[in-house]
N, CA, C and O of each residue as an XYZ file, in Angstrom:
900
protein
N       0.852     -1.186      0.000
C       0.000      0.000      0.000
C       0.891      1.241      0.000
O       1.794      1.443      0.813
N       0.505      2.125     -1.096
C       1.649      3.181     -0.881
C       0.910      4.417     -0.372
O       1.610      5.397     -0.117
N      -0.549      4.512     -0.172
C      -0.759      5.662      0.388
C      -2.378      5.418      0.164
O      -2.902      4.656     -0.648
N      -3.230      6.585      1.448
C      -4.767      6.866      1.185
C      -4.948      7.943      1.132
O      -4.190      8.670      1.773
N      -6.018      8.531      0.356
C      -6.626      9.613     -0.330
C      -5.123     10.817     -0.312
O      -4.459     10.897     -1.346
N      -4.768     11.578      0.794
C      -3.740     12.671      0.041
C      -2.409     12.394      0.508
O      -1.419     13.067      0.225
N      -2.442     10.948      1.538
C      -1.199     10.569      2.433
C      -0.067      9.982      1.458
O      -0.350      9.186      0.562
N       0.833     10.296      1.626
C       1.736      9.669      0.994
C       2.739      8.440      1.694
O       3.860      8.784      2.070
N       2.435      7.429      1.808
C       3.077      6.266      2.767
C       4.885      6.230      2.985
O       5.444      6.728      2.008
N       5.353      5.993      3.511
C       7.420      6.281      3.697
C       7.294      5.006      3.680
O       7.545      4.249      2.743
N       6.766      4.663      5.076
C       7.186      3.294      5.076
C       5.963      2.484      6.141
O       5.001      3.050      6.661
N       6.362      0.909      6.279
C       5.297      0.698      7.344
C       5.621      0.901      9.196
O       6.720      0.555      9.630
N       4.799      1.346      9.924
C       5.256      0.917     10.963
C       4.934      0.056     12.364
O       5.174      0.215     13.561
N       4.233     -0.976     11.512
C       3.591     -2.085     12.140
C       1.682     -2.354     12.467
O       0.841     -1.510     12.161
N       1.499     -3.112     12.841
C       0.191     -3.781     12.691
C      -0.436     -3.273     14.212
O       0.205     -3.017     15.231
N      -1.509     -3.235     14.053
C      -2.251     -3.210     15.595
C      -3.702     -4.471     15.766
O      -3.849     -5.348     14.914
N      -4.334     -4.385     16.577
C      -5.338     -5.710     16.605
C      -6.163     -5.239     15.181
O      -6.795     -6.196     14.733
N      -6.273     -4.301     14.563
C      -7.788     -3.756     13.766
C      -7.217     -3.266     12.751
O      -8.062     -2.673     12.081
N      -5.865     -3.194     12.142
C      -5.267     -2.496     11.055
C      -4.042     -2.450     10.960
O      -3.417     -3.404     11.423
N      -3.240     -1.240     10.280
C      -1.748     -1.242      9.964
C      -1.482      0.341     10.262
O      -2.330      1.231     10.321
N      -0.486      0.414     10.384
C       0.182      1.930     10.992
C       1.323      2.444      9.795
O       1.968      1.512      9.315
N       1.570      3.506      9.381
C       2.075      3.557      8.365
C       2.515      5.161      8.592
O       1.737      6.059      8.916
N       4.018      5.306      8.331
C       4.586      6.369      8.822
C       4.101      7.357      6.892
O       3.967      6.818      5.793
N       4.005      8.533      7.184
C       2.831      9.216      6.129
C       3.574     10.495      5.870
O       4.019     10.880      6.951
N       3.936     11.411      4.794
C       4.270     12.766      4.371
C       2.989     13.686      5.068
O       1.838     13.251      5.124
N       3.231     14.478      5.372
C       2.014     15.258      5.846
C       1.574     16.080      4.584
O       2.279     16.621      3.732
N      -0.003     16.013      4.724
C      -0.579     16.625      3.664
C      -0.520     18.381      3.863
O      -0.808     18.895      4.944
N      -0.111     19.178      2.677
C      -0.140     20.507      2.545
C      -1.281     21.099      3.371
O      -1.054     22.132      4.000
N      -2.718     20.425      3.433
C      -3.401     21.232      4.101
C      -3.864     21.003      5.834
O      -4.661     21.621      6.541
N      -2.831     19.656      6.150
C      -2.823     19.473      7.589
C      -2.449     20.794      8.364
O      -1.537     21.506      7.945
N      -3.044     21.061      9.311
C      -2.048     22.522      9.908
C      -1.512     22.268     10.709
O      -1.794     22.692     11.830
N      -0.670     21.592     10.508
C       0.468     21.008     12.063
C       2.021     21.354     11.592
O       2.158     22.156     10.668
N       2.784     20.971     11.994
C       4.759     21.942     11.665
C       5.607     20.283     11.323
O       6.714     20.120     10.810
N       4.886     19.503     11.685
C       5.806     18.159     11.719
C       5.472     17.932     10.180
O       4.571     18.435      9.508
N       6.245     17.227      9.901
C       6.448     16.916      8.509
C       6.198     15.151      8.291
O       6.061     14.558      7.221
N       6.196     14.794      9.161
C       5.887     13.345      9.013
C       4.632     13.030      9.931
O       4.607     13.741     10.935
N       3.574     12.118      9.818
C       2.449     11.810     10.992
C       2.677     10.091     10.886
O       3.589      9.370     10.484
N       1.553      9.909     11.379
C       1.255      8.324     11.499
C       0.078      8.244     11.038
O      -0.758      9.018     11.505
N      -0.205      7.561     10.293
C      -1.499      6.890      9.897
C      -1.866      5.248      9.754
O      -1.292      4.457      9.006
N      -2.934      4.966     10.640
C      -3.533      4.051     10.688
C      -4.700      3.864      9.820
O      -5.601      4.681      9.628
N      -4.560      2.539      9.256
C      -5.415      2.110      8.082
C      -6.693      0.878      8.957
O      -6.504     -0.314      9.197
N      -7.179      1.206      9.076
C      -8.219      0.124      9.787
C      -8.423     -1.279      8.538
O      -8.297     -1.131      7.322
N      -8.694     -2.339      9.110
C      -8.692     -4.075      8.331
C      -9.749     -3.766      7.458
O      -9.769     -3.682      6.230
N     -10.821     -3.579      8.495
C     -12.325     -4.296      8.117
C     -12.657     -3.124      7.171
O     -12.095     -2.043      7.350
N     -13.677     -3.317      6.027
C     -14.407     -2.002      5.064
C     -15.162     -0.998      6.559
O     -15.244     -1.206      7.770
N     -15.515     -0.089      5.799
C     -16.154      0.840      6.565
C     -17.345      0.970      6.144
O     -17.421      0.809      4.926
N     -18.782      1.306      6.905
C     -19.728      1.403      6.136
C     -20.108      3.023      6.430
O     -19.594      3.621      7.375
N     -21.133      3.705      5.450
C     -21.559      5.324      5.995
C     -21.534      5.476      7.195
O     -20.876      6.312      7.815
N     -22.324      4.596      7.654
C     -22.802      4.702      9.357
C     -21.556      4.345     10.476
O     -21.332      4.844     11.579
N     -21.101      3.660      9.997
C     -19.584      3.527     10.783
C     -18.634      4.342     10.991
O     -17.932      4.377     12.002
N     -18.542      5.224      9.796
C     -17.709      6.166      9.684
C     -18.111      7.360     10.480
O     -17.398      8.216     11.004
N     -19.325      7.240     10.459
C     -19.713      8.435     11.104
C     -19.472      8.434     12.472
O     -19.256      9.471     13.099
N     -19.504      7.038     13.096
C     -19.655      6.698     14.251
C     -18.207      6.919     14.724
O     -17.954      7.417     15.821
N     -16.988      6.408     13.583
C     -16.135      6.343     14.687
C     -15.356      7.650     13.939
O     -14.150      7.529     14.155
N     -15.598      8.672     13.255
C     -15.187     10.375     13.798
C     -16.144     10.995     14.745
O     -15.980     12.199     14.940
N     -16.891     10.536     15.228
C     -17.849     11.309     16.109
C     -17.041     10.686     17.462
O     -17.180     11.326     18.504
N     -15.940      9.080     17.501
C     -15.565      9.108     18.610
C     -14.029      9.465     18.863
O     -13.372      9.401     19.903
N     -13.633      9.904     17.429
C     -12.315     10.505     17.361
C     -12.363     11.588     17.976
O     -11.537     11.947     18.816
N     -13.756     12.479     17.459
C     -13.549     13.932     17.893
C     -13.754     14.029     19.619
O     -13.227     14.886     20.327
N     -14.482     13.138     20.000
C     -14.672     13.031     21.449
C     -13.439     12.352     21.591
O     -13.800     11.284     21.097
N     -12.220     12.165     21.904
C     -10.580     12.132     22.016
C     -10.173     13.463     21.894
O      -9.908     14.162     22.872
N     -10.093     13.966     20.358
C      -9.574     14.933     20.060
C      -9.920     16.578     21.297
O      -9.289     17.632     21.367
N     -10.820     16.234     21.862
C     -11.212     17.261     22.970
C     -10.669     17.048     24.171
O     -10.536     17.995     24.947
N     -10.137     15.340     24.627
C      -9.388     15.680     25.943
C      -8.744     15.980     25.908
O      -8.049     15.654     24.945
N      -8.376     16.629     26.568
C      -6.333     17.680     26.451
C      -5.524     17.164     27.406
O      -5.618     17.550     28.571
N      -4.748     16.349     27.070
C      -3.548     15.614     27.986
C      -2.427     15.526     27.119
O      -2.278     15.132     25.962
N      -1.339     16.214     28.383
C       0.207     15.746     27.032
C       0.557     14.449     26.746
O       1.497     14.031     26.071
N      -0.459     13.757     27.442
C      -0.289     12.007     27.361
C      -0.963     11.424     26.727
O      -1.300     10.329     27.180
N      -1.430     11.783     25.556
C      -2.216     11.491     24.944
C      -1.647     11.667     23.322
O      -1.527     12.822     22.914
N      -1.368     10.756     22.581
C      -1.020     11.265     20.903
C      -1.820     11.973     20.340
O      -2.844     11.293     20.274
N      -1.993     12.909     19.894
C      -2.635     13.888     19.052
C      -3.233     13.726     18.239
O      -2.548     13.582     17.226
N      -4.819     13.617     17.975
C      -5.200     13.115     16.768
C      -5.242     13.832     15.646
O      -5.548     14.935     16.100
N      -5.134     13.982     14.356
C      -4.808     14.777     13.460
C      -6.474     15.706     12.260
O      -7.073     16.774     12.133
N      -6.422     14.063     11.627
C      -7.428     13.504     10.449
C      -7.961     12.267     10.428
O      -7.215     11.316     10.662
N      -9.395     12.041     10.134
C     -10.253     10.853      9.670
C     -10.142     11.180      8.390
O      -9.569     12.166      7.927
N     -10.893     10.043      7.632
C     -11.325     10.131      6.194
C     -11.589      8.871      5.958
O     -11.095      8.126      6.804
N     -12.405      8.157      4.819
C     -12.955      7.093      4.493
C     -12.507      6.961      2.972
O     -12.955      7.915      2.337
N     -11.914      6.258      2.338
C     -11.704      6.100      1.134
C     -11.714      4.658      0.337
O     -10.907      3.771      0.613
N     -12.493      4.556     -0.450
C     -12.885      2.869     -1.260
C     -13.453      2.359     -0.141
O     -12.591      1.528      0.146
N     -14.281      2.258      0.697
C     -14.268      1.941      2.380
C     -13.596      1.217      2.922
O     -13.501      0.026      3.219
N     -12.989      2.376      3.044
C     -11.832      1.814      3.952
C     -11.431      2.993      5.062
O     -11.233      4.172      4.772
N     -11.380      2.616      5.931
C     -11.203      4.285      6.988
C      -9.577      4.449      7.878
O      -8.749      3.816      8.534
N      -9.695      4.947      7.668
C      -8.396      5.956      8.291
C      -8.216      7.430      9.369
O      -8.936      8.429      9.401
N      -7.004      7.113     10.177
C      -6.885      8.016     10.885
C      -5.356      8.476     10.680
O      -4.330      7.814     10.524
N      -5.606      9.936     10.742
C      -3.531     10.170     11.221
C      -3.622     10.651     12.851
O      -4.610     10.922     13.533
N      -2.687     10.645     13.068
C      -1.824     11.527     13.931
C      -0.671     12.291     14.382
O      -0.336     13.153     13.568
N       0.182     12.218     15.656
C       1.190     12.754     15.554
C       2.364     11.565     15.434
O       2.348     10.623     16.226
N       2.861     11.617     14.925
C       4.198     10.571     15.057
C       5.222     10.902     15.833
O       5.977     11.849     15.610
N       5.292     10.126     16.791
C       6.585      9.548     17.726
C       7.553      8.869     17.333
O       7.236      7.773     16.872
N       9.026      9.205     17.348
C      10.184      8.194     16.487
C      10.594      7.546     17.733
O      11.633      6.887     17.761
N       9.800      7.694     18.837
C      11.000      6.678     19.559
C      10.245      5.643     20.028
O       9.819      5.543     21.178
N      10.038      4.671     18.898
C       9.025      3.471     18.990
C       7.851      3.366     19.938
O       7.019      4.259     20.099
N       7.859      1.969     20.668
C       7.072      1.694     21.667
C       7.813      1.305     23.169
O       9.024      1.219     23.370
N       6.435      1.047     24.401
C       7.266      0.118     25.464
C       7.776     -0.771     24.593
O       8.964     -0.833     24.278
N       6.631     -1.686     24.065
C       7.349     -3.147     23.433
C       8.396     -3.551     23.087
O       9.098     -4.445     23.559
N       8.599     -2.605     21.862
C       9.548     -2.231     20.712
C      10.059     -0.628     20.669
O       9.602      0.353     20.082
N      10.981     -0.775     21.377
C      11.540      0.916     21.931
C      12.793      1.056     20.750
O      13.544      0.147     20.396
N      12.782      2.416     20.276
C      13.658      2.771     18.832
C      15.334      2.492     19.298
O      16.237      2.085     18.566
N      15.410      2.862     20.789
C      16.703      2.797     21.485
C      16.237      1.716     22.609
O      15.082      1.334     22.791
N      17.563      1.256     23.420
C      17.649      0.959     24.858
C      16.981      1.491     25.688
O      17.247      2.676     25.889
N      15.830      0.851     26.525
C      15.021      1.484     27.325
C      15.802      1.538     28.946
O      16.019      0.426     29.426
N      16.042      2.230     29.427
C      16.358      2.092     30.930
C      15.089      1.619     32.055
O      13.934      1.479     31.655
N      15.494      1.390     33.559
C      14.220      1.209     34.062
C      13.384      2.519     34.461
O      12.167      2.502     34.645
N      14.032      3.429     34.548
C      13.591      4.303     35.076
C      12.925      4.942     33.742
O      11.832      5.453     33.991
N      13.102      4.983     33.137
C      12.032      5.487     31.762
C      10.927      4.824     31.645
O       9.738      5.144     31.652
N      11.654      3.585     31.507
C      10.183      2.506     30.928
C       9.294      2.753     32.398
O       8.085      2.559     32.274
N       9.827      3.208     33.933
C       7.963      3.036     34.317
C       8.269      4.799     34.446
O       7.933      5.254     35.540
N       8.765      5.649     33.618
C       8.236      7.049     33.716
C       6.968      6.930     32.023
O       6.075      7.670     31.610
N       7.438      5.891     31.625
C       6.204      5.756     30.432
C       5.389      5.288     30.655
O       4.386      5.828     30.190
N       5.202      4.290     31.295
C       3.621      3.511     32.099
C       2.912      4.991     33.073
O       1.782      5.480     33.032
N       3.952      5.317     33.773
C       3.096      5.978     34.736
C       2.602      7.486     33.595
O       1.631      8.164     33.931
N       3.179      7.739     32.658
C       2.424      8.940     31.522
C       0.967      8.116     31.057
O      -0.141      8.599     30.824
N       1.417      6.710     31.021
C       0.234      6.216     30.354
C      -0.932      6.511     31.072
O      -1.992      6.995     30.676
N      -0.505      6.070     32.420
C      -1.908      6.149     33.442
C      -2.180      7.407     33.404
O      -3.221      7.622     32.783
N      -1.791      8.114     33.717
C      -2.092      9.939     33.300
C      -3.005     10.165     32.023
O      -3.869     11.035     32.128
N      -2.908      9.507     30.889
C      -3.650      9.473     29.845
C      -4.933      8.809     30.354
O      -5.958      9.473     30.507
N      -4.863      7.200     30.675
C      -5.959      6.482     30.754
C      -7.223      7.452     31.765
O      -8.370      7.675     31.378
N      -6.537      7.984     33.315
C      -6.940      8.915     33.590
C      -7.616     10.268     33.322
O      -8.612     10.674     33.920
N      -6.941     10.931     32.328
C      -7.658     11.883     31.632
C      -8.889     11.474     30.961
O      -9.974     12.054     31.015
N      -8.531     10.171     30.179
C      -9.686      9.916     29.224
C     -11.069      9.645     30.239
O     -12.197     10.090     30.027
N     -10.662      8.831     31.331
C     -11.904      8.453     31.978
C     -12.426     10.007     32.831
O     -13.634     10.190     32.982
N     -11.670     10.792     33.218
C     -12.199     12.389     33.445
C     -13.434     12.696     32.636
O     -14.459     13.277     32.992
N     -13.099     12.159     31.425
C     -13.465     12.928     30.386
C     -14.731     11.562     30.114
O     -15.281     11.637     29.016
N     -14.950     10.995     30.550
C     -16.442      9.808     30.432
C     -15.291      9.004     29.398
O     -16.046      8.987     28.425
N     -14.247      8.443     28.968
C     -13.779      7.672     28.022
C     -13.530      6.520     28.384
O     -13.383      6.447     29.604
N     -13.436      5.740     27.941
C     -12.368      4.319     28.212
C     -11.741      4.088     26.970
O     -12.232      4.278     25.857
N     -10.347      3.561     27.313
C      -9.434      3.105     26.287
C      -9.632      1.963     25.500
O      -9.748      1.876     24.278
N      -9.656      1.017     26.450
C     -10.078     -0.421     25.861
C      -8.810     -1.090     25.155
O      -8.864     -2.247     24.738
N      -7.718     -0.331     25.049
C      -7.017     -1.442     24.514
C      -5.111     -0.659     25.002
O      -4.227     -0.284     24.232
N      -5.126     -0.682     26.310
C      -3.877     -0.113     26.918
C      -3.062     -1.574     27.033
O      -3.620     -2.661     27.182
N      -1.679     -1.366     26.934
C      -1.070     -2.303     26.658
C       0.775     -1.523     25.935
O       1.111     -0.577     25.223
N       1.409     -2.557     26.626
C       2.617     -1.377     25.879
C       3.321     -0.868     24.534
O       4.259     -0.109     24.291
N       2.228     -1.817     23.593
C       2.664     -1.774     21.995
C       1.827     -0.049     22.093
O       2.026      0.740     21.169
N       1.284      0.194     22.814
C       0.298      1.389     22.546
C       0.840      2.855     23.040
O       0.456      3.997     22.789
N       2.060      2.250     23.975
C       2.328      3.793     24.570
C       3.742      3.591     23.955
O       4.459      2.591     23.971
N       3.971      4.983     23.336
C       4.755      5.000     22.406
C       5.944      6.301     22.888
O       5.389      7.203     23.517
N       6.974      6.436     22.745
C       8.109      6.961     23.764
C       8.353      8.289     22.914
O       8.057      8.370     21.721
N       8.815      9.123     23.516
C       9.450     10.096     23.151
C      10.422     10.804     24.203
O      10.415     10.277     25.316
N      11.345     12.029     24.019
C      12.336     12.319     25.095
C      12.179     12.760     26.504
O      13.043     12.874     27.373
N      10.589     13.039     26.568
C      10.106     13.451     27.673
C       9.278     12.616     28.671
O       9.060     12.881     29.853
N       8.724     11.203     27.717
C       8.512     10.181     28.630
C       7.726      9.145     27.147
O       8.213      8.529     26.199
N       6.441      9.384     27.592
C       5.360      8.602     26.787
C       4.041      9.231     26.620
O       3.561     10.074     27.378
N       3.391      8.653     25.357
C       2.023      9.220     24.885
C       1.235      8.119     24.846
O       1.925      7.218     24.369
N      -0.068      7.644     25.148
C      -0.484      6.970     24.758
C      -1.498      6.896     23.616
O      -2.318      7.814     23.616
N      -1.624      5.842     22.488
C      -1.746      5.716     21.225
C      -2.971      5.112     21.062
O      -3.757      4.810     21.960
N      -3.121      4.923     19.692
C      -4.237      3.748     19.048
C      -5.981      4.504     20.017
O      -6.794      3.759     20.564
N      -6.075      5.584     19.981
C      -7.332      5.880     20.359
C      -8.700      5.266     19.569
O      -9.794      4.833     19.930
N      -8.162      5.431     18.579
C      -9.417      4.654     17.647
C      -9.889      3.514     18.274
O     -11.117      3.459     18.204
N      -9.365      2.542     18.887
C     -10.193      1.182     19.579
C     -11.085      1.928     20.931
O     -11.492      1.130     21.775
N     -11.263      2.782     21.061
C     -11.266      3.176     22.598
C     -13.442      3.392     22.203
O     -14.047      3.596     21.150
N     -13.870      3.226     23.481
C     -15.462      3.400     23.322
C     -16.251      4.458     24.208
O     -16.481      4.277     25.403
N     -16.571      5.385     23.616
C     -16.713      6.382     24.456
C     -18.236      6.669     25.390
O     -19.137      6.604     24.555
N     -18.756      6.918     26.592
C     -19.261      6.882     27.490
C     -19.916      7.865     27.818
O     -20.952      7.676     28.455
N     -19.566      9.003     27.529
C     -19.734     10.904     27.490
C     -21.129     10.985     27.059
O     -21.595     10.492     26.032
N     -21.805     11.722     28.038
C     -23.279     11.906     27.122
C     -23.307     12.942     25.613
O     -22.690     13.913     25.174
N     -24.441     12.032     25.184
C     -24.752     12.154     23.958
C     -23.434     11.905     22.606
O     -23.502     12.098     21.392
N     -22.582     11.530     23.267
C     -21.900      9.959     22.880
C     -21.992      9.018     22.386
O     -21.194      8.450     23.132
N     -22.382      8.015     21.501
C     -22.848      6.848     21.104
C     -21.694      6.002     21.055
O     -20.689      6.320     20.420
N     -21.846      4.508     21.964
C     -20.882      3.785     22.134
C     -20.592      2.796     20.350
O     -21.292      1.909     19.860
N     -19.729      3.228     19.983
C     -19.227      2.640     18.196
C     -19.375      1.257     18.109
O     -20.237      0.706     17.425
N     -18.438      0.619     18.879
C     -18.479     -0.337     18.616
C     -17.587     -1.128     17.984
O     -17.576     -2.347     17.815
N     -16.504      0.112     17.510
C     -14.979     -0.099     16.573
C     -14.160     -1.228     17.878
O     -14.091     -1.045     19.094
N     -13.775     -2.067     17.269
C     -12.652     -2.756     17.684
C     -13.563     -4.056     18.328
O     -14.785     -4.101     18.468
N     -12.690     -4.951     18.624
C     -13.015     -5.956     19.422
C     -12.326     -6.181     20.828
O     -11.965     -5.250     21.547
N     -12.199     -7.387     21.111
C     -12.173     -7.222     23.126
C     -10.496     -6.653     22.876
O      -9.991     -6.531     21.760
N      -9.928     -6.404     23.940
C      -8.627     -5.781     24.166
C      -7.896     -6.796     24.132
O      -8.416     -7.911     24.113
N      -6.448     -6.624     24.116
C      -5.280     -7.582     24.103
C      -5.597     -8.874     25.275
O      -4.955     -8.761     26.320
N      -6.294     -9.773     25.199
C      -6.610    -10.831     25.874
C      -5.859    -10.749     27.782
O      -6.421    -10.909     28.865
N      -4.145    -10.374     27.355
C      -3.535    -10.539     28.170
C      -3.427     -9.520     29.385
O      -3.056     -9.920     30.489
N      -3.851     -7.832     29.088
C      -4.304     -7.142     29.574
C      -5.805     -6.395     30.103
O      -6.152     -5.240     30.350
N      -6.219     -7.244     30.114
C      -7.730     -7.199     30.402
C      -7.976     -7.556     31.692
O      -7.621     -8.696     31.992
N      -8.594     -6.751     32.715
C      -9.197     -7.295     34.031
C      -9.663     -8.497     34.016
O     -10.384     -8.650     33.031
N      -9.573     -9.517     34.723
C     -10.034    -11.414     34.418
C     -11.751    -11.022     34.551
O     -12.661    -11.635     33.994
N     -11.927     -9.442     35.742
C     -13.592     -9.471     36.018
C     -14.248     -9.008     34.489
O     -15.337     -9.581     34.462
N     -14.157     -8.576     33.771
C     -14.259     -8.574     32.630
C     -14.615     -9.843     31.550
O     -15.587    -10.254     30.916
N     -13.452    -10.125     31.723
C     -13.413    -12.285     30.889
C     -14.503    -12.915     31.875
O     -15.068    -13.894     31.386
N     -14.914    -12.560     33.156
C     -16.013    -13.314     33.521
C     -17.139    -12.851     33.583
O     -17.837    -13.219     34.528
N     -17.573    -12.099     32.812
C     -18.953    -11.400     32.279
C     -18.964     -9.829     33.114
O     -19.691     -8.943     32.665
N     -18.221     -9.607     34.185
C     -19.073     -7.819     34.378
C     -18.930     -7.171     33.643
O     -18.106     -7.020     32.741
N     -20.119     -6.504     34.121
C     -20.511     -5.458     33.015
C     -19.919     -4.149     32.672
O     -18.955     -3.822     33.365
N     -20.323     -3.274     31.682
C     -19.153     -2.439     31.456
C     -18.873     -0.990     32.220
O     -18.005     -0.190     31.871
N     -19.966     -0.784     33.555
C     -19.296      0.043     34.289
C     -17.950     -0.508     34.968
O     -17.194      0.317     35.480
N     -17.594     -1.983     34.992
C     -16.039     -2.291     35.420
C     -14.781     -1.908     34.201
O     -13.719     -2.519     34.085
N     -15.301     -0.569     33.244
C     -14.257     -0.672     31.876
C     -13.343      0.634     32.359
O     -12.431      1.032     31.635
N     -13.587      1.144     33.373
C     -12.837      2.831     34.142
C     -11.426      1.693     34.706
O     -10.234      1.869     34.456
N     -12.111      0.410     35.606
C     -11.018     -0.041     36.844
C     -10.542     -1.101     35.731
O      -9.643     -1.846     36.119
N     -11.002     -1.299     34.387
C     -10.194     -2.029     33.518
C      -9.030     -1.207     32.994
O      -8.002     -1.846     32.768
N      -9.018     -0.203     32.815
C      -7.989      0.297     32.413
C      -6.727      0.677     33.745
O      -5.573      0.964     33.427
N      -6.957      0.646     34.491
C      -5.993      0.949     35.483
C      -5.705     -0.514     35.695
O      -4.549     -0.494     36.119
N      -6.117     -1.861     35.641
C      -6.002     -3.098     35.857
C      -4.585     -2.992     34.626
O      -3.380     -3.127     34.840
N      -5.251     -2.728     33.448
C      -4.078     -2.797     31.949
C      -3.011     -2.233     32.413
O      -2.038     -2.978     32.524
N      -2.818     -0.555     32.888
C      -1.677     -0.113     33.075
C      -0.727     -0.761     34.168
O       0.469     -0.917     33.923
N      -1.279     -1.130     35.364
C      -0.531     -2.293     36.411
C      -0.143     -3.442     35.522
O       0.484     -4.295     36.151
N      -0.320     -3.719     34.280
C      -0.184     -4.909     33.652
C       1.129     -4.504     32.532
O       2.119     -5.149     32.189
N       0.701     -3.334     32.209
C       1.881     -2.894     31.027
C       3.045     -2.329     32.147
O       3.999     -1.761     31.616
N       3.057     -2.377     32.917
C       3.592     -1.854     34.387
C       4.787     -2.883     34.404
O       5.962     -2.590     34.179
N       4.166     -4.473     34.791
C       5.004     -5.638     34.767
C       5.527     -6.239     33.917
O       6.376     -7.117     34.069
N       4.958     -5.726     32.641
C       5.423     -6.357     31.169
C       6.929     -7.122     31.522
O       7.384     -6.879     32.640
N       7.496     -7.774     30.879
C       6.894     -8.731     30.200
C       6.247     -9.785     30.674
O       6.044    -10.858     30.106
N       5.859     -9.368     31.971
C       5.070    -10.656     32.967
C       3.661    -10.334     34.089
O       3.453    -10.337     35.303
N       2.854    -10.055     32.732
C       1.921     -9.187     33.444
C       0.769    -10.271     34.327
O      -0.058     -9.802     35.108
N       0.880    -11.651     34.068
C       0.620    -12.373     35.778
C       0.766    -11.977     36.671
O      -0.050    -12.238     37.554
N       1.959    -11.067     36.968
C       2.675    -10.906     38.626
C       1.802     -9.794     39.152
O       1.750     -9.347     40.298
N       1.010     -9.380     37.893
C       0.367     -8.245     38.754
C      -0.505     -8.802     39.653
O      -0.751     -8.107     40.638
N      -0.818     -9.428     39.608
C      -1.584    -10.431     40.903
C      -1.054     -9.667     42.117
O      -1.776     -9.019     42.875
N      -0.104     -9.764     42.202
C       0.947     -9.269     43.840
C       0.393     -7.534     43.696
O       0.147     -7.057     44.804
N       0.221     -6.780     42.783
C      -0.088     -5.595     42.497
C      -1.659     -4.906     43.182
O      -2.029     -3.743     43.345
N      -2.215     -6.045     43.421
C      -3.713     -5.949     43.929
C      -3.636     -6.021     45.280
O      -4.469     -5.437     45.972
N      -2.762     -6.649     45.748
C      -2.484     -7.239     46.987
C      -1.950     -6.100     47.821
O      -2.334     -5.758     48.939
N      -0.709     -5.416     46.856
C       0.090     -4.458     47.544
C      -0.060     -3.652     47.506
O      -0.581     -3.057     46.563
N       0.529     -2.964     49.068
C       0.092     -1.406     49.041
C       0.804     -0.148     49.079
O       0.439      0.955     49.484
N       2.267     -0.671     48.401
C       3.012      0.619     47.975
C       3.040      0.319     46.071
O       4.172      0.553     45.646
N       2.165     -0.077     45.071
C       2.526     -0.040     44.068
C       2.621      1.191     43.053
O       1.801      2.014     42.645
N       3.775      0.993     42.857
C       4.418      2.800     42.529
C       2.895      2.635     40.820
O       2.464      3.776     40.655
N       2.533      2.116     40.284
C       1.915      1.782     39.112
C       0.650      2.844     39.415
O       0.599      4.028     39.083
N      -0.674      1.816     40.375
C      -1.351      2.578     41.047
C      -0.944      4.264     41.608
O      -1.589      5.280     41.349
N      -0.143      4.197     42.135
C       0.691      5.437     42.879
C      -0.163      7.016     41.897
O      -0.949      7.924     42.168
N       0.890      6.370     40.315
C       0.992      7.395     39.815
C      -0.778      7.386     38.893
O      -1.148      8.226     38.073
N      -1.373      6.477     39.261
C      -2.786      6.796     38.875
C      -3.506      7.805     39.128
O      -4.452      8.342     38.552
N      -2.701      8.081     40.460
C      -3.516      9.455     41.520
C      -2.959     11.061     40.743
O      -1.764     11.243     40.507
N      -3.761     11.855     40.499
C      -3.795     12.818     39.841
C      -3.039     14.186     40.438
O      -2.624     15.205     39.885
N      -3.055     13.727     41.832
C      -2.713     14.356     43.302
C      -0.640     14.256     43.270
O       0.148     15.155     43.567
N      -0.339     12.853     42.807
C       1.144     12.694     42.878
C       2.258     12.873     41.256
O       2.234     12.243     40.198
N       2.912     13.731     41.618
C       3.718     13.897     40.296
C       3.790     13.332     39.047
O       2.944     12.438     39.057
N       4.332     13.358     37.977
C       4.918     12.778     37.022
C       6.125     12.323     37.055
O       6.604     11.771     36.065
């Protein structure tokens, strides 16, 4: 794929559960200073009604204001097929970090994440799909990404419906055993304690238990960055 409607594709930069990510020339009439974005190509076709649904839940993103949060740019629908840009980050992911991650970075990037997941739920949101392929690094810590899976809650809001269940492995277990979706606020703080322990996000077990976990800690809005 070398590009959608005015994007011009560089190169790829990997897959997510629902599509492909693709580092993009910025279009002349974007009004942003960066010269390169990210654009995500969603799998599945798009239908009218879909599209509508999921820029109506972009733009409900695009209104929380957190520096922890990637920037959303542009939607658009083309051959149906839908698309988003944003801002592009060069310094990969937790997962897949562009450099050597130290420890002290990698949890100053979890704990930005929770700052995000936080904002969003301020803001009536849930993420739905936190996990560390998603928070993506830069020199000042981390942003968290892939908003498009996320289902929004906010009145007069309509929940989309984009994406399917979250990364299996980060998901609250109360969740996998049917509660319902007012448990999707304490699911996301469950994920970040989980992208927290990566690569062994079992142990968060001990994380529930304990009561100095720096993870939780920085959930609180009250304690630093």
């Amino acid at each position: 794929m070398h590009g959608i409607a005015d994007y011009d594709f560089i190169r790829p930069l990997g897959s997510g559960n629902h599509g492909q990510y693709f580092l993009a020339r910025r279009p002349a009439r974007l009004p942003v200073q960066a010269a390169e974005v990210a654009v995500k190509v969603l799998a599945a076709e798009s239908t009218e009604v879909a599209y509508r649904r999921a820029t109506r839940e972009l733009r409900a993103f695009a209104a929380v204001r957190s520096p922890y949060l990637v920037a959303p740019y542009d939607a658009g629908q083309q051959d149906g097929i839908f698309y988003y840009s944003t801002e592009y980050l060069p310094g990969g992911s937790l997962a897949a970090p562009a450099a050597p991650l130290g420890r002290t970075a990698a949890l100053r990037a979890v704990a930005h994440a929770a700052r995000a997941v936080a904002a969003l739920h301020a803001a009536g949101a849930v993420h739905r799909d936190v996990k560390p392929g998603n928070v993506l690094l830069h020199e000042g810590g981390a942003r968290l990404s892939d908003l498009g899976l996320a289902h929004v809650f906010a009145e007069g809001v309509t929940i989309t419906g984009m994406g399917g269940l979250d990364s299996v492995e980060y998901v609250d277990p109360a969740l996998l055993l049917g509660s319902d979706r007012s448990r999707r606020t304490t699911s996301g703080r469950w994920a970040c304690c989980c992208t927290a322990w990566w690569p062994a996000p079992a142990s968060t077990a001990r994380c529930r238990r304990a009561t100095g976990c720096w993870c939780c800690a920085a959930w609180s809005p009250r304690r630093p960055s």
